[in-house]
C-alpha positions, 0 to 999 in steps of 0.5 A: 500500500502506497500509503503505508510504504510512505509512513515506514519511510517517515518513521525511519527517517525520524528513528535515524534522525533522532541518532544523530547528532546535530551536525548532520543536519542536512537543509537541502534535505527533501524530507525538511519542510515536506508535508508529513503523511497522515497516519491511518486510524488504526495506527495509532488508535490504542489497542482495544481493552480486553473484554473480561471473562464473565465469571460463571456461578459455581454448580450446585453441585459445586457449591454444596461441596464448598458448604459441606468443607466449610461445615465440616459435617462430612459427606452424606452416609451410605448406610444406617449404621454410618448415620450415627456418627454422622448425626454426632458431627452435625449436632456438634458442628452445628453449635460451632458454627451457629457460635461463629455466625453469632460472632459475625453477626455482632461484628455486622453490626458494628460494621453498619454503623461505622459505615453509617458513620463514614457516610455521613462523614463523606456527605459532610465533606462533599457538601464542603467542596464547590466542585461537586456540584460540577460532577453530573452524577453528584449534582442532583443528589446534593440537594436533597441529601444537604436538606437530610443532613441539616435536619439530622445536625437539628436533630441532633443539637436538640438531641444533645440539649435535652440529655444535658437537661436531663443529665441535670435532671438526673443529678438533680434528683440524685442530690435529693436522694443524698439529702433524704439519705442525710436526713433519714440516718440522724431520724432512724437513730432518733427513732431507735434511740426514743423507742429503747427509752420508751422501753425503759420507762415501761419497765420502771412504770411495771415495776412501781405499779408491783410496789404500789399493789403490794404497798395497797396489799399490806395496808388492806392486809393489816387494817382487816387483821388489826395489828398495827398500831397507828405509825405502822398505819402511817408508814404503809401508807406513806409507803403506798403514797410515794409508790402512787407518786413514782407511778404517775410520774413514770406514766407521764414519762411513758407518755410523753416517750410514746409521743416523741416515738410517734413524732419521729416515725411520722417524720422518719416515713416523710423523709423516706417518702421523699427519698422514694419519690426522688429515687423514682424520679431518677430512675424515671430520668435515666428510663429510655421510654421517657419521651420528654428526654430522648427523642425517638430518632430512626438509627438507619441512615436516610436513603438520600445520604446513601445514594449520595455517598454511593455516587461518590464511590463509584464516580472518578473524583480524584483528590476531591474528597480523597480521604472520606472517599477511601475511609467509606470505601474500606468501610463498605468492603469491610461490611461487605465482607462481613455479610458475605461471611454471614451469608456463607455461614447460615448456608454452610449450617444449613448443608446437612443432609435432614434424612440421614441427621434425623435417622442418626439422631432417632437411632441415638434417642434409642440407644440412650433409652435403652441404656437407661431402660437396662439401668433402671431394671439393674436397680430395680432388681 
């Protein structure tokens, strides 16, 4: 082709000039200043991308064996008897695994919310830049997602004012708690303290009451025989006098204990009434359903950030929010990782053959029955 012929020629002599030194510049050459050939599209158009291979799904066949290896339950048996040991290594394996699935699960979830978190921070810093509104996948999404987020800041401020309301709250009634406290202990001691006097009192009271009936006994006693004379009369009853006195004056004592007593329960079950009312109150405070304190805010992020953030990811940003970018992105394979991990393992606890567990588990419930049966007649016997 003549056209071809022509660019070799031109690309030979450019290969050999580029060799040469600038002395052998040649200006009567016919190559200077001639109009170079154009160079066909397939020349330097760029070799085209190879089209990847389509990855093609395991067999199920294929992915049964997989499951199987990762459960390690073995392959199915091929006789009764093989069942046994078949049911034991699933009932075994099973645990473990439902253990590791409990694991990954606890995990996910902490996966979300970081990925949560990541999102909303790579919202926060593409709201920052005024060249993503430039970016075509990005620029219809801003709005709505910056409408979510400063409702969500509001939200949030909100949020913040009433736990430090209520956090005042709560120490507020703990300090109400303490001073009930303080004033209880001084109250029940005063309460103990009058109740063992009132006890004492009733004691002398009973004992001059005895006195008093065997002074009147004695006087009664002699004034029917007639043996005393008139100072033996006058003693018993000078006796009988001062044992009246002693018992009236106890008997005051004793009420005026009872009084004290009753004054300091009264009291004493007021100030363990406010301690009460301030104990509820705390625990009122500190209690999730209280709705005047915590806000009932949906903990899943809104679907605006999300397609917000997944744009962000999959579009060519460059060192536009290049650290939030990577951040989100390790995120999300992380959760990803972790689901397909979850995935994979409730199927792998599932991949047991039921017939051959049932049959093995039947055969063992047999066994132990006629174990126990065979014990209990040994016994019995």
């Amino acid at each position: 082709m003549p056209g071809s012929s022509s660019c070799a020629s031109c690309h030979a002599r450019v290969a050999g000039a580029a060799h040469e030194d600038e002395d052998d510049f040649d200006p009567f050459d016919p190559m200077v200043g001639a109009e170079l050939p154009v160079l066909d599209a397939e020349i330097i158009a760029p070799p085209p991308k190879p089209t990847p291979k389509a990855v093609e799904a395991p067999s199920p066949q294929v992915q049964a064996a997989r499951l199987r290896q990762l459960a390690g339950y073995g392959l199915p048996p091929d006789s009764f008897l093989a069942s046994v040991p078949y049911a034991a290594s699933v009932w075994f394996k099973r645990r473990e695994l439902k253990a590791r699935l409990a694991e990954v699960t606890a995990r996910e979830r902490v996966l979300s919310r970081a990925l949560d978190k990541r999102r909303r921070e790579l919202a926060t810093a593409l709201f920052s830049e005024d060249e993503a509104a430039a970016i075509p996948s990005l620029s219809p999404l801003l709005s709505p997602a910056r409408s979510v987020h400063d409702r969500e800041s509001e939200r949030a401020d909100e949020e913040q004012a009433r736990a430090q309301s209520a956090a005042a709250a709560r120490g507020a009634a703990q300090e109400a708690i303490d001073s009930a406290a303080r004033d209880v202990m001084p109250l029940r001691d005063e309460e103990t303290r009058t109740s063992r006097a009132l006890e004492a009192a009733k004691g002398e009271l009973a004992r001059s009451q005895a006195a008093l009936r065997r002074a009147e006994i004695e006087l009664r006693n002699a004034a029917q025989t007639g043996t005393l004379d008139a100072e033996g009369q006058a003693s018993l009853e000078a006796t009988r006098e001062s044992r009246q006195a002693e018992v009236n004056l106890l008997a005051g004592r004793v009420k005026e204990r009872s009084q004290a007593l009753g004054a300091a329960r009264r009291e004493l079950a007021a100030r363990v009434g406010r301690q009460a009312a301030a104990e509820e109150e705390a625990r009122r405070m500190a209690s999730p359903s209280n709705s005047t304190l915590r806000m009932q805010t949906s903990t899943e992020l809104d679907p605006a950030l999300v397609a917000l953030t997944d744009a962000a990811l999959t579009a060519e940003l460059g060192a536009l929010a290049a650290g939030p970018v990577s951040v989100c992105k390790d995120a999300r394979d992380a959760l990803t990782s972790a689901r397909n991990e979850q995935s994979l393992l409730r199927d792998a606890e599932k991949s047991f053959e039921p017939e051959a567990f049932r049959r093995g588990a039947a055969i063992l419930g047999a066994g132990v029955l006629l174990i126990t049966i065979a014990m209990l007649v040994a016994i019995l016997r």
